[in-house]
C-alpha beads as a LAMMPS data file, in Angstrom:
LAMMPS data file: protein, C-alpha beads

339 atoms
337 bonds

1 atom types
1 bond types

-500.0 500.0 xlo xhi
-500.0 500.0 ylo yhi
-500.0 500.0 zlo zhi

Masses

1 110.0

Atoms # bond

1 1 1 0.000 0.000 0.000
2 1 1 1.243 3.549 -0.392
3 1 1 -0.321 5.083 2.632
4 1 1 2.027 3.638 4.859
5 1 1 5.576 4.770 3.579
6 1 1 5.039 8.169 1.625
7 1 1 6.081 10.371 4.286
8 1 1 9.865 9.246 4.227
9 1 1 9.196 8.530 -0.134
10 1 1 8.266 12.219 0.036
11 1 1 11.883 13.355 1.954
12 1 1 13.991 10.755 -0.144
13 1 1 12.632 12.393 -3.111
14 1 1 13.221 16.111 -2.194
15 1 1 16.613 15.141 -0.923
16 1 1 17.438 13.709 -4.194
17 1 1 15.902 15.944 -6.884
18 1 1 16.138 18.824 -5.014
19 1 1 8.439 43.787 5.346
20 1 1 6.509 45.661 7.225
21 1 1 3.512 47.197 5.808
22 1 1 3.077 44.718 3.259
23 1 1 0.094 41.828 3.294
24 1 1 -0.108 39.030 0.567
25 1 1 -3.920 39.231 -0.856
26 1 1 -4.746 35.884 0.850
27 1 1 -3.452 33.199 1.503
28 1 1 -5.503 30.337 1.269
29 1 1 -5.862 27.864 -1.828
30 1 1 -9.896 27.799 -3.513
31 1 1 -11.450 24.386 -3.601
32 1 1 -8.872 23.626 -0.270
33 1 1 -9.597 21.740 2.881
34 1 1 -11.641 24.464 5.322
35 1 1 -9.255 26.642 6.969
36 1 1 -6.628 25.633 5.096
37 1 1 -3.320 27.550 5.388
38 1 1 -0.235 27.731 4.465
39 1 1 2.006 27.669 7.254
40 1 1 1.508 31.181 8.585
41 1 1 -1.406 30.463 10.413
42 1 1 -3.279 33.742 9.151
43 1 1 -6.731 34.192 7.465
44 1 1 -6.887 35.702 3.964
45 1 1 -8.261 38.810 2.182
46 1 1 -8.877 36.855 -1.309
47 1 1 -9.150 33.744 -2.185
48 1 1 -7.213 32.074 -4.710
49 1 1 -8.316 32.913 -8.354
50 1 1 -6.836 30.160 -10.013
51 1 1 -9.095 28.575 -12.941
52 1 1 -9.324 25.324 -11.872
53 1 1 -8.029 22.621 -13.819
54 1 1 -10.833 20.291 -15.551
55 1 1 -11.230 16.951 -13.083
56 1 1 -11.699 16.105 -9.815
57 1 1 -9.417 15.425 -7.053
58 1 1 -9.469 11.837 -5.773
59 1 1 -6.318 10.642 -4.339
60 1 1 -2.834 11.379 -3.107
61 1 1 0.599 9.386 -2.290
62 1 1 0.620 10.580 1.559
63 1 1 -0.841 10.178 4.488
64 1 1 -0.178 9.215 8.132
65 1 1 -0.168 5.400 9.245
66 1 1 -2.592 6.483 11.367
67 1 1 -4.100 9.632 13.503
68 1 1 -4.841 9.905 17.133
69 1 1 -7.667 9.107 18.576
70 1 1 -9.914 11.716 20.886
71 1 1 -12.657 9.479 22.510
72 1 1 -14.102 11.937 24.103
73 1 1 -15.179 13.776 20.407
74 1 1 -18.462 12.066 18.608
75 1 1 -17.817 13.128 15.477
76 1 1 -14.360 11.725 15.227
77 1 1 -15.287 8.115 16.672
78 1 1 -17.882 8.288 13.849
79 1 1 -14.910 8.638 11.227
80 1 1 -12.955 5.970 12.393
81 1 1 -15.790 3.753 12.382
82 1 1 -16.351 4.880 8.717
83 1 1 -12.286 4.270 7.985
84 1 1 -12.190 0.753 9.459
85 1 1 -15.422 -0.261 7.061
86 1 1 -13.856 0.855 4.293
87 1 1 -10.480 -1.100 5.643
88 1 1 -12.747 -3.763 5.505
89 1 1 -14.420 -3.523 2.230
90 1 1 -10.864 -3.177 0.960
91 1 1 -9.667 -6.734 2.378
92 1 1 -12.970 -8.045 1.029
93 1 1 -12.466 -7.031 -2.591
94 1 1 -15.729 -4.318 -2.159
95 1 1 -13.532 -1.033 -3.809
96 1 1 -16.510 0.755 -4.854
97 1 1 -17.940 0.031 -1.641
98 1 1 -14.851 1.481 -0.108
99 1 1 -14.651 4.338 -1.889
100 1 1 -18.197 5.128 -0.866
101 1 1 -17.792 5.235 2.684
102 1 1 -14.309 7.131 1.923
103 1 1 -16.096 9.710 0.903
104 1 1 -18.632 9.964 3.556
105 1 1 -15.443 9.967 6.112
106 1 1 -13.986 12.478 4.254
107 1 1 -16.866 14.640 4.205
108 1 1 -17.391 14.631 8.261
109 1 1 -13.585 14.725 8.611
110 1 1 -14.075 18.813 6.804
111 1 1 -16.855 19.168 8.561
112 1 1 -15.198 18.996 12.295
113 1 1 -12.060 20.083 10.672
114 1 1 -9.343 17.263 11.584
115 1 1 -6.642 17.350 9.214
116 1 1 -5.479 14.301 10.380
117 1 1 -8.595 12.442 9.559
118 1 1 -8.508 14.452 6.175
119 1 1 -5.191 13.279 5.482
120 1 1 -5.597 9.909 6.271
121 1 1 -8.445 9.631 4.489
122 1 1 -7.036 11.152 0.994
123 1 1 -4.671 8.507 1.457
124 1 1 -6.691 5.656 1.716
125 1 1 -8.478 7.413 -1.250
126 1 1 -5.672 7.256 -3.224
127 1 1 -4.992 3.517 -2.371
128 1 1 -8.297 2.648 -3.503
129 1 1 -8.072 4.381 -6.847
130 1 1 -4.684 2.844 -7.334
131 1 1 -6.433 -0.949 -7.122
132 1 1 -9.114 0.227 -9.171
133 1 1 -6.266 0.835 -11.790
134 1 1 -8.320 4.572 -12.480
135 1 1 -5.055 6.875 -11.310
136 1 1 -1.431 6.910 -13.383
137 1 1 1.227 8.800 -11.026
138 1 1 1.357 11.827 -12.947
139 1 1 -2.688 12.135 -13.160
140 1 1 -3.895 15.937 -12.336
141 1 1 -6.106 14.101 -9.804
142 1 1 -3.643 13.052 -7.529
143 1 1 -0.980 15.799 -8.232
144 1 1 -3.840 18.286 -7.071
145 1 1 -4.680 16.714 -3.849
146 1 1 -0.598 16.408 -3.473
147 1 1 -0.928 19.927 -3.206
148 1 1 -3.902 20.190 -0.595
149 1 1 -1.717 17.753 1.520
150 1 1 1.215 19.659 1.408
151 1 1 -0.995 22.892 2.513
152 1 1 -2.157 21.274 5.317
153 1 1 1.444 19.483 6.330
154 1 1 2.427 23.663 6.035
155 1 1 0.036 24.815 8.515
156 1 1 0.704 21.924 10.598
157 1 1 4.650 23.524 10.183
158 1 1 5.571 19.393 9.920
159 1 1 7.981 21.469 7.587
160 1 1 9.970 18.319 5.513
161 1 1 6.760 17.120 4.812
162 1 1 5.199 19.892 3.310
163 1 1 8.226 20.877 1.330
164 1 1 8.437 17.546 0.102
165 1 1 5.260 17.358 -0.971
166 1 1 5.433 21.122 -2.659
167 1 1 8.682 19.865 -4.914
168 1 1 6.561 16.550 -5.709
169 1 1 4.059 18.559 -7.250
170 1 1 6.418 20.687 -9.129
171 1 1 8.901 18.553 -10.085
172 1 1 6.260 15.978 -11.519
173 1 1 4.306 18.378 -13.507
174 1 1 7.339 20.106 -14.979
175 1 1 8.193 16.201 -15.583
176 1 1 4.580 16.207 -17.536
177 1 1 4.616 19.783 -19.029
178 1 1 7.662 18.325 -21.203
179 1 1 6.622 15.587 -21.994
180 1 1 3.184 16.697 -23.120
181 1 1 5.151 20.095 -25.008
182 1 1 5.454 18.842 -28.816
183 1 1 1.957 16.066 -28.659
184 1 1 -0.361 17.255 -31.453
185 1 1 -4.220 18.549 -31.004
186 1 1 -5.462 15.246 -32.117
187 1 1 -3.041 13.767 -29.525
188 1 1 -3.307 15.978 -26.478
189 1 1 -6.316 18.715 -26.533
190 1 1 -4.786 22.032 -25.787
191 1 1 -7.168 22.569 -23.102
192 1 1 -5.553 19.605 -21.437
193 1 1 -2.024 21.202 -22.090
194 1 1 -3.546 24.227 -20.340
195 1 1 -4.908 22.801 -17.160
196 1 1 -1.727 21.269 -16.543
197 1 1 0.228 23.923 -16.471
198 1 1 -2.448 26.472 -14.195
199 1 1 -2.292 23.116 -11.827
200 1 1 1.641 24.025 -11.793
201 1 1 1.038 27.413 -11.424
202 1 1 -1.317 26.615 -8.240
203 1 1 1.323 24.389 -6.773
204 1 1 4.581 27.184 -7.383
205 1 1 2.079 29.502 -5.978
206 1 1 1.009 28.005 -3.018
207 1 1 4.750 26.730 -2.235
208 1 1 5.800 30.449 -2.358
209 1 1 3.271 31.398 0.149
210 1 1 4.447 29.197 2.308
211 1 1 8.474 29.975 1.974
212 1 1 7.549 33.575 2.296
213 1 1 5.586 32.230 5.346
214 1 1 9.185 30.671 6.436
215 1 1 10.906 33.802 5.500
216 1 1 13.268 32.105 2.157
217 1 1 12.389 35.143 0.335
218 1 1 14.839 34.410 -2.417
219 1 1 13.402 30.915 -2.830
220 1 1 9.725 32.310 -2.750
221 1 1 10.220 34.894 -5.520
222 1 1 11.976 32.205 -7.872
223 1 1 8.548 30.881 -7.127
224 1 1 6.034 33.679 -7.732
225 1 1 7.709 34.576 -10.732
226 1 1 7.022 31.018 -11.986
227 1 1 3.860 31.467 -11.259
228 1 1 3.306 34.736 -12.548
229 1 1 4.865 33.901 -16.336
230 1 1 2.332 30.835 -16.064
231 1 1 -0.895 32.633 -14.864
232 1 1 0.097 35.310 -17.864
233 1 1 0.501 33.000 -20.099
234 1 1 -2.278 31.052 -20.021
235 1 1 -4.941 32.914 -17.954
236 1 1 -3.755 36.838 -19.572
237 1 1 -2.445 39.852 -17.477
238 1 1 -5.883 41.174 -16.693
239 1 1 -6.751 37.804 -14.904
240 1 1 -7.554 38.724 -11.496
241 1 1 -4.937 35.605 -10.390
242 1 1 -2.501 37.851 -12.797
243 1 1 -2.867 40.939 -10.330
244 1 1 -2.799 38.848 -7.296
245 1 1 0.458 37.291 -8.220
246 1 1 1.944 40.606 -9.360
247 1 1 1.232 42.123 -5.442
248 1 1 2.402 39.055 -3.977
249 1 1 5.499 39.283 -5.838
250 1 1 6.292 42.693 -4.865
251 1 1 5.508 41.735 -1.526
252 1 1 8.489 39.709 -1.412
253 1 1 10.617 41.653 -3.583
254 1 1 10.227 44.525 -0.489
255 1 1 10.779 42.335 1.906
256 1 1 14.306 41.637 0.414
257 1 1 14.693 45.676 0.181
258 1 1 14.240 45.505 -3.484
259 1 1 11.891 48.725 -3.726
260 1 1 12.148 49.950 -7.424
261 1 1 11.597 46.652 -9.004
262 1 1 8.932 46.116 -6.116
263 1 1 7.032 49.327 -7.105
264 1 1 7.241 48.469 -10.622
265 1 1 5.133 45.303 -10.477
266 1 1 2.701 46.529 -7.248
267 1 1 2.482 50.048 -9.492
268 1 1 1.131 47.633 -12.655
269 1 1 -0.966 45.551 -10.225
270 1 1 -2.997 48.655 -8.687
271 1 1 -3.196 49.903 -12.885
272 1 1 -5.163 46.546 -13.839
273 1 1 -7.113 45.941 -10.803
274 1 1 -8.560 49.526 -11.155
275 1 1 -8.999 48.973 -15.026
276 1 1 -10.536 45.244 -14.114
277 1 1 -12.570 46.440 -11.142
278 1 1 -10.715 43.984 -9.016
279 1 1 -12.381 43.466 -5.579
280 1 1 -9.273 43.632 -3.609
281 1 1 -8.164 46.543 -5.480
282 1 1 -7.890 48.851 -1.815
283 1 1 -5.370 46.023 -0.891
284 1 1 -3.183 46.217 -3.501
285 1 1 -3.401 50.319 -3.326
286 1 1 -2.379 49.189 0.406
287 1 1 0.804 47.467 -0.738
288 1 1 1.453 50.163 -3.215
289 1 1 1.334 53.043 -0.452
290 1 1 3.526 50.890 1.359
291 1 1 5.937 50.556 -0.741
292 1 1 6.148 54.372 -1.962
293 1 1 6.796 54.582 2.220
294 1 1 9.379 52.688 2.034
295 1 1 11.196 54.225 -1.198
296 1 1 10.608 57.260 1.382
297 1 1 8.286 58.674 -1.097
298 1 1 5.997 59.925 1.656
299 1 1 3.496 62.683 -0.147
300 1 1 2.739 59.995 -2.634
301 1 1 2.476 57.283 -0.544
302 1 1 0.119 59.263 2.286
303 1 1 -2.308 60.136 -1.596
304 1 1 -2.221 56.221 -1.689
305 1 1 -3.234 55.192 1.598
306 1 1 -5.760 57.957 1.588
307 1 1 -7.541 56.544 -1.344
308 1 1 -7.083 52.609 -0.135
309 1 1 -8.800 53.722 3.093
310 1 1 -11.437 55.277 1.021
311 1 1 -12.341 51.997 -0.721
312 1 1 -11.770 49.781 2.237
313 1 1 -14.667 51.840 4.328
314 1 1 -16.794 51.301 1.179
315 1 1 -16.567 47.530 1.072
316 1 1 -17.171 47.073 4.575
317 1 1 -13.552 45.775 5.024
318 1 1 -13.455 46.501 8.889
319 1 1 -10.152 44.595 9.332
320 1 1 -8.343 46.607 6.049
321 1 1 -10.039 49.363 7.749
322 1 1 -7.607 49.111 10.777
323 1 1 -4.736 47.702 8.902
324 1 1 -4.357 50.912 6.729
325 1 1 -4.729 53.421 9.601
326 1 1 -2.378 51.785 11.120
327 1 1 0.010 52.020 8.557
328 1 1 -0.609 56.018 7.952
329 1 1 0.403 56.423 11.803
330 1 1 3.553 54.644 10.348
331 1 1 3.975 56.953 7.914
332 1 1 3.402 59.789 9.772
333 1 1 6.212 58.739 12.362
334 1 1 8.559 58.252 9.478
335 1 1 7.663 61.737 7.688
336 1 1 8.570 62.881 11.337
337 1 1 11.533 60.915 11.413
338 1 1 12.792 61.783 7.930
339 1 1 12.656 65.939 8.939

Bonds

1 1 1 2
2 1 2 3
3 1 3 4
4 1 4 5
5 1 5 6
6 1 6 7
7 1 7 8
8 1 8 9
9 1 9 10
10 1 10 11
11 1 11 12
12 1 12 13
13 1 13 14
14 1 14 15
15 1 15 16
16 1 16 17
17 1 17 18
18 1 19 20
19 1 20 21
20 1 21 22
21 1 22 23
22 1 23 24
23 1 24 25
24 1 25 26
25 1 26 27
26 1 27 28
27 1 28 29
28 1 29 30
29 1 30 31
30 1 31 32
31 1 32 33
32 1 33 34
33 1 34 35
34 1 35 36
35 1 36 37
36 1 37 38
37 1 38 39
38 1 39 40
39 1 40 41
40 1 41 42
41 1 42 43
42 1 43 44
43 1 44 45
44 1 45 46
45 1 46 47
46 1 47 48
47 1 48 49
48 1 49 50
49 1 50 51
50 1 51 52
51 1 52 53
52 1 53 54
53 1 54 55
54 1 55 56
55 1 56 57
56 1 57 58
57 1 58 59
58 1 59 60
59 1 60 61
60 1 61 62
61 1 62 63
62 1 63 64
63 1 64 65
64 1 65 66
65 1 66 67
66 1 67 68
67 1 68 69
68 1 69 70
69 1 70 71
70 1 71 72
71 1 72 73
72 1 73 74
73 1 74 75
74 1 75 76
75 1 76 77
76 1 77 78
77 1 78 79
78 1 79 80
79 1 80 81
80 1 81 82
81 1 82 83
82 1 83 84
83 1 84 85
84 1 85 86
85 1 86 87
86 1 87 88
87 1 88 89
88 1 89 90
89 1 90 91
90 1 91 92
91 1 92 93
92 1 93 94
93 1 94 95
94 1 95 96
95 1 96 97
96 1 97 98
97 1 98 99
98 1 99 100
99 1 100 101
100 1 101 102
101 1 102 103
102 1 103 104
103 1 104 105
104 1 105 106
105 1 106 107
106 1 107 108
107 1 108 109
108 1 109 110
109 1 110 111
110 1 111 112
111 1 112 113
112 1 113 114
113 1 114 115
114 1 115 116
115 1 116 117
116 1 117 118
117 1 118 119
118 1 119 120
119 1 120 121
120 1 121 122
121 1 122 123
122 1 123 124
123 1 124 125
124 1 125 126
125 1 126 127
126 1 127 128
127 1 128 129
128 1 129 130
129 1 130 131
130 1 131 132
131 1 132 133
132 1 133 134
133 1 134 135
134 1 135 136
135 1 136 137
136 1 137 138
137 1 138 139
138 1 139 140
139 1 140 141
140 1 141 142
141 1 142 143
142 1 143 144
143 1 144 145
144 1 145 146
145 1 146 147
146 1 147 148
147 1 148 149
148 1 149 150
149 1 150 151
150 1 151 152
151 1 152 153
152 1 153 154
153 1 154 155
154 1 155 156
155 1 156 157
156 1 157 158
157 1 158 159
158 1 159 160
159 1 160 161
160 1 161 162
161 1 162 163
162 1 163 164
163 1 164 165
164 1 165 166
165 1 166 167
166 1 167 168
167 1 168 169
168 1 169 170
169 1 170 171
170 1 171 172
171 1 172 173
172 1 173 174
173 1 174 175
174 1 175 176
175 1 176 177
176 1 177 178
177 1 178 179
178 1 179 180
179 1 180 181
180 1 181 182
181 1 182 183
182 1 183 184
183 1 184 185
184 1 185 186
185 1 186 187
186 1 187 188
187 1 188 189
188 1 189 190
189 1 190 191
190 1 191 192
191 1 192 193
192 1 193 194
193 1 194 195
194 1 195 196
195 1 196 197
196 1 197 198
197 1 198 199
198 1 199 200
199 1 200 201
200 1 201 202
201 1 202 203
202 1 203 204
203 1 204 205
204 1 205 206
205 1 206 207
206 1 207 208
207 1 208 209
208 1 209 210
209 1 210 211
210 1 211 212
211 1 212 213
212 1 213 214
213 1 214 215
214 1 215 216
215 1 216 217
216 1 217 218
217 1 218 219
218 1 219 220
219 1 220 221
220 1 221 222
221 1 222 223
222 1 223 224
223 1 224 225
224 1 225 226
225 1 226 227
226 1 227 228
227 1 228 229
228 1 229 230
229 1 230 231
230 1 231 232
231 1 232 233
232 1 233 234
233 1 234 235
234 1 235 236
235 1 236 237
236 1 237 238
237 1 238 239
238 1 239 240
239 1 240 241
240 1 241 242
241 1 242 243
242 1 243 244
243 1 244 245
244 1 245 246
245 1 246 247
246 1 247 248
247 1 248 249
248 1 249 250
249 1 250 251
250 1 251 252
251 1 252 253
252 1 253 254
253 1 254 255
254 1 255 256
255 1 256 257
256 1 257 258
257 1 258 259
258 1 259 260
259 1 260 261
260 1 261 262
261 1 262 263
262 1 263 264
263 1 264 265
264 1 265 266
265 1 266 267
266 1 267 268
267 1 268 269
268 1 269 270
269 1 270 271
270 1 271 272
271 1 272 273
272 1 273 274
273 1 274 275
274 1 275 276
275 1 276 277
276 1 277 278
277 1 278 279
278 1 279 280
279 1 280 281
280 1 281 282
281 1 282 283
282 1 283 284
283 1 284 285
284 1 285 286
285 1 286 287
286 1 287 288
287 1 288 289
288 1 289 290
289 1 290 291
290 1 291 292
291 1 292 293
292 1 293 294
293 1 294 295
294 1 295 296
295 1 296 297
296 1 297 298
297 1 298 299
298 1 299 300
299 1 300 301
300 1 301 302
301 1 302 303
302 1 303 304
303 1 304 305
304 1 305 306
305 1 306 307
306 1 307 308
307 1 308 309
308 1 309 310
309 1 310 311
310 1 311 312
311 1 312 313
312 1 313 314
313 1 314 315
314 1 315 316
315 1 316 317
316 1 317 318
317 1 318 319
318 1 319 320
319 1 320 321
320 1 321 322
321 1 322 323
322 1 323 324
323 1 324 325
324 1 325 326
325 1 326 327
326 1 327 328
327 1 328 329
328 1 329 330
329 1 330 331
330 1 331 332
331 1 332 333
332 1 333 334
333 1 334 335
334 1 335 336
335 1 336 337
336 1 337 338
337 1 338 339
């Protein structure tokens, strides 16, 4: 079974092959596990705008050999009573009766939130499609929940695991993406072609958030600018994923102190999400203000803020609200500072 060993197949793999002011829009992946994070154990302002890749999810390579048990909470004696009949179905040759009740433990595991029981259960998922001989190792199915896993091994800061599973992703759809390069239309539908590479440009995204998370800036903007070229590529600059990824690269780019090329791509980010009525355009206008504060471009930067905290009040955004006045005290102290 693959459950049982991924976790040091994961490390042996990525072993071989291997500012202030400033807020990433979000940070949590669309279509994810509730509450799912990325290490840095904060909630987002915008969910990922990723299109999603045709398909479902189904399985994944990892999983724990097993997860505690709390006896004292209902609905997670009802999972494992769910996991050990689909054990069961499994050592009597029932897989679509397995699957079944996977699903149904998979679907109280979200609700009560145990990423252990989520985890576990992928895995057995996985398993199960394996047997059933419906899942190759490169399938979008798996590689996607790969990437869910990994997010939750992130938040869970179980660190090797996470990064691990992050360069599995990566490295096996770059793997595919050449491959797949030079197959004709009447081979390989371009649409395919298409959804794997916004399924790479989910998983260099979401690995970025999570280095920046770790603070390996250089590592996470090798990252985001993957991500970036993909999302333009395929999804256009006025994509509202295309903005997103433009702020969040600046983001790190000022974190490293590198303001002008910083301002150039959070200055093109606030252009198109004006032009594209973005709805987190008062965030990037945040970031941009920000930024202008820290090239010590105060007058400019205060016109910024001003007109961020303007849109923020109008969207009801209580917490950007705060965030922003905050951030004009800072400025103020610095344009005291700076005299």
């Amino acid at each position: 079974m693959l459950a049982a060993g991924l976790p040091r197949l994961l490390c042996r793999l990525a072993a071989r092959r291997c500012p202030a002011g400033l807020r990433p829009l979000r940070t949590a992946l669309r279509g994810g596990p509730r509450g799912e994070e990325d290490g840095g154990g904060r909630t987002g302002f915008a969910r990922r705008r990723w299109a999603r890749p045709a398909g479902g999810a189904l399985g994944f390579l990892g999983a724990l050999s097993f997860f505690p048990r709390n006896a004292e909470e209902d609905d997670e004696d009802a999972i494992i009573l769910l996991l050990k009949k689909a054990k069961l179905s499994v050592m009597k040759g029932e897989l679509g009766e397995a699957d079944r009740i996977l699903h149904q433990a998979l679907r109280l595991s979200h609700q009560a939130d145990n990423r252990d029981a989520i985890v576990y259960t992928y895995s057995m998922m996985a398993n199960v499609a394996f047997m059933q001989g419906q899942l190759d190792n490169d399938d979008n199915a798996i590689l996607e929940m790969s990437l869910k896993l990994a997010s939750i091994y992130a938040s869970q800061k179980q660190h090797e695991l996470a990064v691990a599973g992050y360069q599995f992703c990566i490295l096996t759809l770059e793997e595919k993406i050449a491959k797949q390069k030079d197959l004709p239309e009447d081979v390989l539908p371009a649409e395919e072609k298409a959804n794997t590479r916004l399924l790479l440009g989910m998983s260099l995204d979401s690995y970025a958030r999570y280095l920046l998370n770790i603070n390996q800036l250089p590592a996470a903007q090798q990252m985001y600018e993957k991500a970036l070229q993909i999302s333009n590529d395929v999804q256009g600059e006025t994509h509202p994923q295309t903005v997103v990824l433009m702020n969040d690269l600046a983001t790190v780019l000022d974190a490293q102190g590198h303001y002008d090329e910083a301002y150039s791509y959070v200055k093109r980010a606030a252009e198109l999400a004006k032009e594209t009525e973005h709805p987190e355009e008062h965030m990037v206008l945040n970031n941009l203000a920000a930024i202008l504060m820290h090239k010590e471009d105060f007058l400019q930067a205060k016109q910024v803020y001003k007109e961020a905290l303007k849109q923020a009040q109008q969207k009801g955004d209580v917490a950007s609200v705060q965030h922003i006045q905050e951030e004009l005290a800072e400025l103020a102290k610095r344009r005291k500072g700076s005299k």
